[in-house]
C-alpha positions in Angstrom: 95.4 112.8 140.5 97.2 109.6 139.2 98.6 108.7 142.5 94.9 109.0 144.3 93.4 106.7 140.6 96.1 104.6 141.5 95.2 104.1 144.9 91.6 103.6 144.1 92.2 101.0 141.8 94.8 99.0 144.1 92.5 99.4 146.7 89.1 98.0 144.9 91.5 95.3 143.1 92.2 93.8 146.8 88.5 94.5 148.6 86.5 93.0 146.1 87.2 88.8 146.8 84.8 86.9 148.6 87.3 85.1 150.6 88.3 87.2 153.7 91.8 87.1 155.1 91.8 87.6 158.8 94.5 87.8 161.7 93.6 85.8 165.1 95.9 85.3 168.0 99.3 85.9 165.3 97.5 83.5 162.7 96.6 84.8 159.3 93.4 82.7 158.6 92.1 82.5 155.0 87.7 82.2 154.9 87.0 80.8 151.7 83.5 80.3 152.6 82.1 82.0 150.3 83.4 80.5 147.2 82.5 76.5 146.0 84.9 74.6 149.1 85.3 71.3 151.0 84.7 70.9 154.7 86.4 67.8 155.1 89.9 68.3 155.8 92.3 67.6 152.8 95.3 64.3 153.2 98.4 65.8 154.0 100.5 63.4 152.3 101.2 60.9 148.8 102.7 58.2 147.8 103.6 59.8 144.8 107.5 59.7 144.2 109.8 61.7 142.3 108.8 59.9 139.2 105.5 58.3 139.7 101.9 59.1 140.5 100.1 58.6 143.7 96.7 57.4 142.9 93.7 59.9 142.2 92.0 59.3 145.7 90.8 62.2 148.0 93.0 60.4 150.7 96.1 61.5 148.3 97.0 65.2 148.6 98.9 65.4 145.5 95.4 63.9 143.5 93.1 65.5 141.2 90.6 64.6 143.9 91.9 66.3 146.4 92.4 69.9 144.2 88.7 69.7 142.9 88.1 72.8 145.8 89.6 74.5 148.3 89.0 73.6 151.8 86.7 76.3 153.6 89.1 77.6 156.4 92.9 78.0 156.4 95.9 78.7 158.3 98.5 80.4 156.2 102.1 79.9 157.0 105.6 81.6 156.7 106.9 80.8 153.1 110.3 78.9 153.5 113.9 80.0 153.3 115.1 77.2 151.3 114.1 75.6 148.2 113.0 72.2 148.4 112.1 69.3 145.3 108.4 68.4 145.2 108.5 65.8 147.4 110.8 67.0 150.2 108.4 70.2 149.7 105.5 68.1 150.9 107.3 66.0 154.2 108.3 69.5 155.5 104.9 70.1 155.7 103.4 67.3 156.6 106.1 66.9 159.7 105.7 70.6 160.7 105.0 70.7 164.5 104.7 74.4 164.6 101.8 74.8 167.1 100.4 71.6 167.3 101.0 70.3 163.8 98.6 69.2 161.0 100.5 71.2 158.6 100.4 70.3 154.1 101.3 71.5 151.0 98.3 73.5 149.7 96.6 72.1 146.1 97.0 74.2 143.0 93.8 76.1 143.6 94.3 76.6 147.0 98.4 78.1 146.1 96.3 80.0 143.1 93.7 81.7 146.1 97.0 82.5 147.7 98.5 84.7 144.9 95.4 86.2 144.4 95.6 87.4 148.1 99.0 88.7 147.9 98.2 91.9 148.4 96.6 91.4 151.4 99.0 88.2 152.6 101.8 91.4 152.3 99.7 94.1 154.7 100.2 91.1 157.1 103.9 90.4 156.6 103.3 86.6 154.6 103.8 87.9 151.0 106.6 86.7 149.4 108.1 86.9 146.0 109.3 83.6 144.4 108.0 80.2 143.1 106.2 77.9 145.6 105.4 74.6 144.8 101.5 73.0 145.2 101.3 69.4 146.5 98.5 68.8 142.8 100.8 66.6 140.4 99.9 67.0 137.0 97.7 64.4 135.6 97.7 64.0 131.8 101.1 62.1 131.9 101.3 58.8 130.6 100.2 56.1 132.3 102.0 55.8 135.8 104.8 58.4 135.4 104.2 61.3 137.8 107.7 63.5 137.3 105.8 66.5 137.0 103.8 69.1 139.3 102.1 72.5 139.6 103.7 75.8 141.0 103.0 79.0 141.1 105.4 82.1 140.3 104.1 85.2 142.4 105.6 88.6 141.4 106.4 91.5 143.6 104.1 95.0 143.6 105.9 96.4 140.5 104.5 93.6 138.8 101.0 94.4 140.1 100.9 90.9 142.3 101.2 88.8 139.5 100.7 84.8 139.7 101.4 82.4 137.1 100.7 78.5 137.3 103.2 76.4 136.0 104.0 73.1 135.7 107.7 72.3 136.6 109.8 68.5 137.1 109.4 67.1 140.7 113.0 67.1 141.5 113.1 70.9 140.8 113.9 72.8 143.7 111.5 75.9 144.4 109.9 77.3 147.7 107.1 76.0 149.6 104.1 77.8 152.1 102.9 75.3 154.6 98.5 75.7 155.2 96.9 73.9 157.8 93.1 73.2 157.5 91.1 74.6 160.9 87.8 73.5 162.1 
């Protein structure tokens, strides 16, 4: 009777999100329609540096601006092997050629919708334990220093999926997912 509760509850914890998760042509493709999102398609770069801020623009992925939502309809891709700083994290994306390109970094909430979907990110062979870094600095550092950014910890299924934001030094080297915005 525990096992089948057990089940229940897994199962209604993971059915219940808004955002679908779908698998087209080998892609795992994230619909977050239904939830507050952008349509136009996020920068996929900064000129933020190891130690200072890029500017708070929309045409700045790292930005406040650009975090404010998620964008409405995403490729997810393989998490990486190796563990790169902040910055290196981002140009691997951004120079990904993997099927045409147009690869990024995904913002904080967009890294946070991805933990959520673990469950379901795992069902399709993408989940992956670790901590990945989000291209969103953090913002409430003093004046132009920008040394630090989000990532987010993601736990295996003994921990129940869990995912825990963090902010962490830019030269810190930790995982990164690449996303690629579709039409």
């Amino acid at each position: 009777m525990k096992i089948l509760f057990g089940l229940f509850a897994c199962l209604a914890a993971t059915t219940g999100h808004a955002q679908k998760i779908a698998s087209e042509n080998g892609k795992v493709i994230i619909d977050s329609s239904a939830i507050p999102h952008a349509t136009t398609k996020k920068a996929r770069t900064t000129t933020a540096t190891s130690s200072l801020k890029g500017p708070n623009t929309a045409d700045d992925i790292a930005s406040v601006a650009s975090n404010s939502l998620v964008y409405y309809k995403f490729e997810v891709g393989q998490a990486s092997t190796d563990r790169l700083s902040w910055n290196d994290a981002i140009l691997a994306c951004a120079n990904k050629t993997d099927t045409g390109g147009g690869w990024r970094l995904p913002t904080q909430r967009e890294l946070q919708l991805i933990g959520v979907l673990s469950p379901e990110l795992e069902q399709l062979g993408l989940f992956k334990a670790g901590e990945f870094w989000s291209a969103t600095e953090l913002r409430n550092q003093t004046g132009n220093v920008g040394t630090v950014a989000y990532r987010a910890k993601v736990e295996t299924r003994a921990k129940g999926y869990e995912h825990v934001l963090s902010s962490y030094e830019k030269y810190t080297l930790s995982f990164y997912r690449c996303i690629r915005d579709l039409d």
